[in-house]
N, C-alpha and C positions, 0 to 999 in steps of 0.2 A: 901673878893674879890673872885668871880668866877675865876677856874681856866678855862684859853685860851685854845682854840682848836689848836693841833698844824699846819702849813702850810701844804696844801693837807690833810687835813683831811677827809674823805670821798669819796674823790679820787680812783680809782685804783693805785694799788702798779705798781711805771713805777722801769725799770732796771735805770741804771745812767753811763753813760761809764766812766771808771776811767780818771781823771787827770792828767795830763802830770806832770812828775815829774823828773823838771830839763831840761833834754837833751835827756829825754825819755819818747818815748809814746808807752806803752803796750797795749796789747792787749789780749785778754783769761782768762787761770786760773780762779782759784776762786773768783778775782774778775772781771771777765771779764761777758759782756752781756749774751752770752750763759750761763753758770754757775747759772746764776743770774734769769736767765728764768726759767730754770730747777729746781732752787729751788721754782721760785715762781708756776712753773705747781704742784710739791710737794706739795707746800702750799693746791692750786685748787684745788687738788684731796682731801687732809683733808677739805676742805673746804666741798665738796660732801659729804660725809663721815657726816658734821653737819650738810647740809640741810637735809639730808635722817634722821636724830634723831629728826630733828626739826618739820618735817612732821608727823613723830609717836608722837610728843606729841600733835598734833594739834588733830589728830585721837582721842587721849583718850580724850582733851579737850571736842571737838563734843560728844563722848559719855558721859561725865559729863552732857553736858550740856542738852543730851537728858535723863539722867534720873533724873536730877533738875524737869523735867516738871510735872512730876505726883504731887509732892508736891506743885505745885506755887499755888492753890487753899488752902489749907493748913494755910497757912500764906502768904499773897498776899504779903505783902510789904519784909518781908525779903529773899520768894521766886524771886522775881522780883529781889534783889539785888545781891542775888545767882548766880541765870542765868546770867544776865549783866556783874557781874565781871567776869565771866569765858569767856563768847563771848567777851570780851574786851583783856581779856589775852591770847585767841586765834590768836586774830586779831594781838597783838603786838608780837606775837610768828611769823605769818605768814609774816609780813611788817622786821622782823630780817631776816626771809629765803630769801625772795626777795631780801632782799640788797646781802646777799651773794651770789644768785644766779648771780646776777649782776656784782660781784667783778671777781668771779670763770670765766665769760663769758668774760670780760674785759682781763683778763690775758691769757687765750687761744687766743682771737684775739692780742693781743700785743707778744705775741709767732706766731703767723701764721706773723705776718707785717715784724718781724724780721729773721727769714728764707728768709722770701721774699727776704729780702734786703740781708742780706748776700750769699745768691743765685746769684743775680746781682753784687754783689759787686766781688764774686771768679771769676766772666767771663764779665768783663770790656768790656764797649763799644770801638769800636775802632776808631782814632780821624779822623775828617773830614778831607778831603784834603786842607780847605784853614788854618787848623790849622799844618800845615807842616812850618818849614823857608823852602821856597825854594819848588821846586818838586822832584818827582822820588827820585830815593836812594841819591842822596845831596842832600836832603831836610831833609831825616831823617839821614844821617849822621850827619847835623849840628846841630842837636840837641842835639850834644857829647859827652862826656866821664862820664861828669856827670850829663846824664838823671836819672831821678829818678823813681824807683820803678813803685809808682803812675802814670807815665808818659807813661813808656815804657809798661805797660799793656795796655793802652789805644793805644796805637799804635797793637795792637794783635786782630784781627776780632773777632767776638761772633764765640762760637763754636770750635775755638782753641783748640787743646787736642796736646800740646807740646810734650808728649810721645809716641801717636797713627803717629801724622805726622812725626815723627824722625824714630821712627819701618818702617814704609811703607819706607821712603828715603833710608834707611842703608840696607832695604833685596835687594836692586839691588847688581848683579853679580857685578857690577865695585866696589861696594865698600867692598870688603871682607875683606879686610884689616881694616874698621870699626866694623866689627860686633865680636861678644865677643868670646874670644879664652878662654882653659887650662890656669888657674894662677897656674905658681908655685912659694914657696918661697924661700928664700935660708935666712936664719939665719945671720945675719951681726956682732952682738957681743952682748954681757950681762952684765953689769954692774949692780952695787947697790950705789943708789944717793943719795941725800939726798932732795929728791920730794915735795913740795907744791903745791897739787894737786888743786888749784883753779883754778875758770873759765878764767880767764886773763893769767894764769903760761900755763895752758894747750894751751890756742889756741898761746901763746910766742914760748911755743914745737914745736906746727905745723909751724910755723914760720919757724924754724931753722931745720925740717924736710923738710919743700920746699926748702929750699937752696941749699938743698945736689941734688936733682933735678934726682934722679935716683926709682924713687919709692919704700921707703923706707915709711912701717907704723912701728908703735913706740905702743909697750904691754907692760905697768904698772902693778906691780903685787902689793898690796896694801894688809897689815895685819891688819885684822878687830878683835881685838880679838880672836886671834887661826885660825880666818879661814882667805880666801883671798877672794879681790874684785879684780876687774883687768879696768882699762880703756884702749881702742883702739885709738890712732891717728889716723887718715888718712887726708893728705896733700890736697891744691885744684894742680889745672891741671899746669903741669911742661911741658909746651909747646914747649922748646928746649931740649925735648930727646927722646931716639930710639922709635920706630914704636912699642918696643917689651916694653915698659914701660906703664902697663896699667894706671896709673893716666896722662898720655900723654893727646894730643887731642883726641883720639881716646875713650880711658876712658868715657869722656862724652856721646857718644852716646851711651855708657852700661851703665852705668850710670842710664840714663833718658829711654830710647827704650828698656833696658833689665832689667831694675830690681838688675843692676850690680851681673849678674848670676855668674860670673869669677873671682868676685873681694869676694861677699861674701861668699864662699866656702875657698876662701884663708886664710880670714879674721878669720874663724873658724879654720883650721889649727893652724894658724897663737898663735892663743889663746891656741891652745893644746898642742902646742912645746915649751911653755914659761909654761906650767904647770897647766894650768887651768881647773878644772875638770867639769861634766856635772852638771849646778843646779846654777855655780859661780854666784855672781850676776856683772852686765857689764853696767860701760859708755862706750857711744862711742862720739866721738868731732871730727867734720868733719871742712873744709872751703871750702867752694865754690864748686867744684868738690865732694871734698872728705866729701860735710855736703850731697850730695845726698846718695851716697856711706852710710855714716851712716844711713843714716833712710831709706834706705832702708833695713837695719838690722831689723828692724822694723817690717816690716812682711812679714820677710823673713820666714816662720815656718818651716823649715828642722833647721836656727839657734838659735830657740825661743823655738825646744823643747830641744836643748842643751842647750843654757845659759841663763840665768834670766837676759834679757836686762833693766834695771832699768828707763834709762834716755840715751837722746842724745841731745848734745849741740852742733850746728850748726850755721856759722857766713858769710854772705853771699850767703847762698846756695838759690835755686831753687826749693823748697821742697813742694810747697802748694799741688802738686796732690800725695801726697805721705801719705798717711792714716795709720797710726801704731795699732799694736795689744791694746785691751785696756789694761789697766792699766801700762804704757809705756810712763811716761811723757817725754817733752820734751821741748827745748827752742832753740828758732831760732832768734839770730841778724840780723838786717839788718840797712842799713844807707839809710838816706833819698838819698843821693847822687847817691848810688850805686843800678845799673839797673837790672845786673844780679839774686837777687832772683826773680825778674820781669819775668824772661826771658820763666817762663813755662806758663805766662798770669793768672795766678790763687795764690787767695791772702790764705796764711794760714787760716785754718778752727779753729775757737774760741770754744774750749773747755776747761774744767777744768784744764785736763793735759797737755794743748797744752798752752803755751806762746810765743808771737810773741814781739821781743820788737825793735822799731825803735831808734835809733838813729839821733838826729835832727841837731847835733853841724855842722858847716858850719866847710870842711876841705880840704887841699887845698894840691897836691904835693908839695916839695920843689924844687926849682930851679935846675937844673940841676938833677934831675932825673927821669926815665922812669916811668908816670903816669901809664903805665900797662892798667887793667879796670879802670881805674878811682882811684882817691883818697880817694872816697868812699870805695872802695872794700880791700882797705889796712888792714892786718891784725893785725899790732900796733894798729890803730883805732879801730878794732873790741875788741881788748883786752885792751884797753882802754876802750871803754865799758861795757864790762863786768866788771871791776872795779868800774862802777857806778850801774849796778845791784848786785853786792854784796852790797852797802852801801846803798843800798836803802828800803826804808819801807814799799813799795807796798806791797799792803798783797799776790798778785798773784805770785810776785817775791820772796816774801819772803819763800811763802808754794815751789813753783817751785826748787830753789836751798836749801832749805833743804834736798829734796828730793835726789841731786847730793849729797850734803855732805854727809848722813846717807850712801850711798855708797861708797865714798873715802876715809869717816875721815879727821880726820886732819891733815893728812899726818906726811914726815918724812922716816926713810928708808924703800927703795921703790926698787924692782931689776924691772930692765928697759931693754927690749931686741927687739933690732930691726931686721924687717926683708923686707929683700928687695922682693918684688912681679914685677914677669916677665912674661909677656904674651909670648904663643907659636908661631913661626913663621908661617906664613898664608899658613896653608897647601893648599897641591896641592892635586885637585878634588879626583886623585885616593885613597887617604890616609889622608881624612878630621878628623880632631881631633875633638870629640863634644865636644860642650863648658859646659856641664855640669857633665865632667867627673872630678874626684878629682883631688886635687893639688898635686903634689911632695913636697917632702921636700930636701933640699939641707942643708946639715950644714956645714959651712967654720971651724965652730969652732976657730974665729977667737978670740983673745983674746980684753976683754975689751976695745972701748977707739981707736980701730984700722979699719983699712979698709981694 
């Protein structure tokens, strides 16, 4: 029995977007389209590579076959058979180059269709007015607390640059009190825990770092073997404290409009008075606010020729126009529910080292409590979560937090030293502080475990 040709056989090789797996739909990584393109443009180039060998042997065919000719008189019938099978074995030599040429041209246009589209896809159309409940601003307020992602993009005009329009709003005089002051830190206490540094434990941390509500990041010093690795917390926006607490409201417009100039000079500090020397390798784990805050660690390069930024793990953040140095993986949650990573109108860019992973599970406040942003944007949820990207066998998830682990380990005693970051009072015209002058250090020297 002949064996079958398999399905698509002779096909162009197409990508395949991975599968939903569970209550999660990824995105990127190495098994994500982009990834999957790039190997096959790889492929296309080897591909060129055969047609150009394949054409040199057609060349020496042609010259066999013209110097068969002087003998085909000779011997007529065996000259005849000579020549023939070689112009035959040309010809199937040539009809093999074609189809590759064909495959190789196939795969460069299914790479140009998919830029395309994820070009349109990062700058969402924006929705028509009779797809509003309602008009004017109660029309898109009722569209409430838990719009989604998907949704709230589309509500954002083509051409949107959520960072260029925030910069232009915040240089107005009125708003000085927005634009990025001096972080300095002050040392809050140091302890030695007993840390399980996974992705769900970590953003649990950030958790119980926004409760404290006074801008407070949390330096993990992690023993890899004689040397150390260090992760960075940073909290999302603690919106009931002072003006001088830069993960405030205020926070965000540095954040997003600056590049968080204030906050990642701190942040480097911050690493240096917990012990960290130049070369460490560094997570960083943001939420919402403070997942911008992390990637922009990213390519920040005054902090990238100090620390060996490995990985940043972000969970409701706003991060898609935010581009990291290469080699710099990264993994960004998000819940179908939750609007805010929406809010910069641009969808995460599918690369190797880039995983984008939704959340699908339908989740709901409980009664009697302050939905906040939404129930989506909950940070139990987001580390719930990440509990099912740990168990899970997606190959892009699985290469992805390998990645975090070979920088954490598998934890275990771990010295842990928080420090609280304080923006400078909004100076007066004569005596402007610049915002990219270094940070102070303050040490309370407080003991362990205290305030």
């Amino acid at each position: 029995m002949a064996d079958s040709a398999p399905v698509g056989a002779g096909e162009a090789p197409r990508p395949l977007p991975p599968a939903t797996d569970g209550d999660l739909t990824v995105r990127g990584g190495v098994g994500g389209m982009s990834f999957q393109l790039e190997e096959l443009l790889r492929g296309a180039g080897q591909l060129d590579d055969v047609v150009q060998q394949l054409l040199d042997i057609e060349e020496v065919a042609r010259r066999v076959q013209d110097d068969l000719e002087p003998f085909l008189y000779d011997s007529y019938d065996t000259g005849c058979n000579a020549i023939n099978a070689v112009a035959a074995s040309r010809k199937d030599v040539a009809r093999v180059r074609q189809d590759l040429v064909e495959v190789s041209t196939s795969v460069r246009a299914s790479h140009r269709d998919y830029v395309e589209a994820e070009d349109k896809n990062a700058r969402p159309h924006a929705l028509r007015p009779d797809q509003f409940r309602g008009s004017g601003a109660p029309g898109i307020l009722a569209l409430g607390r838990d719009l989604t992602e998907e949704n709230y993009n589309r509500l954002i005009p083509d051409g949107y640059e959520a960072a260029e329009l925030m910069h232009s709003f915040l240089e107005s005089p009125l708003l000085t009190d927005y634009q990025p002051r001096r972080v300095s830190i002050e040392r809050m206490d140091e302890a030695v825990e007993d840390v399980q540094p996974t992705m769900a434990e970590s953003l649990r941390r950030l958790e119980r770092l926004y409760a404290r509500n006074d801008g407070e990041i949390e330096i993990i010093q992690f023993d890899q073997h004689g040397s150390s690795s260090w992760m960075v917390l940073i909290p999302g926006t603690q919106p009931d404290s002072p003006n001088t607490n830069p993960l405030g409201i205020p926070g965000i417009g540095e954040a997003v409009a600056y590049d968080s100039e204030g906050v990642v000079p701190a942040v480097s500090q911050a690493l240096r008075e917990a012990g960290a020397e130049s070369g460490d390798q560094v997570v960083a784990v943001g939420h919402s606010q403070g997942g911008i805050h992390a990637m922009n660690l990213s390519q920040n390069k005054a902090f990238l020729n100090e620390f060996d930024l490995k990985y940043v793990l972000t969970a409701g953040a706003p991060v898609g126009g935010i581009i990291p140095e290469p080699g710099i993986s990264s993994l960004h949650l998000e819940h179908i529910q939750d609007w805010v990573p929406g809010a910069d109108g641009r969808m995460n860019p599918d690369t190797k080292d880039r995983v984008t992973v939704t959340l699908t599970d339908e989740v709901r406040t409980p009664d009697g409590e302050d939905p906040g942003l939404g129930p989506g944007h909950d940070q139990e949820n987001y580390a719930a979560g990440a509990e099912l990207v740990a168990a899970s066998h997606d190959e892009s998830l699985a290469a992805s937090t390998a990645v975090f682990a070979s920088v954490v380990g598998a934890g275990g005693v771990a010295k842990v030293t928080r420090f609280k970051l304080e923006r400078a009072p909004v100076p007066s015209r004569s005596s402007a502080v610049q915002p990219d002058s270094p940070p102070t250090v303050r040490d309370t020297k407080a003991d362990a475990g205290t305030r």
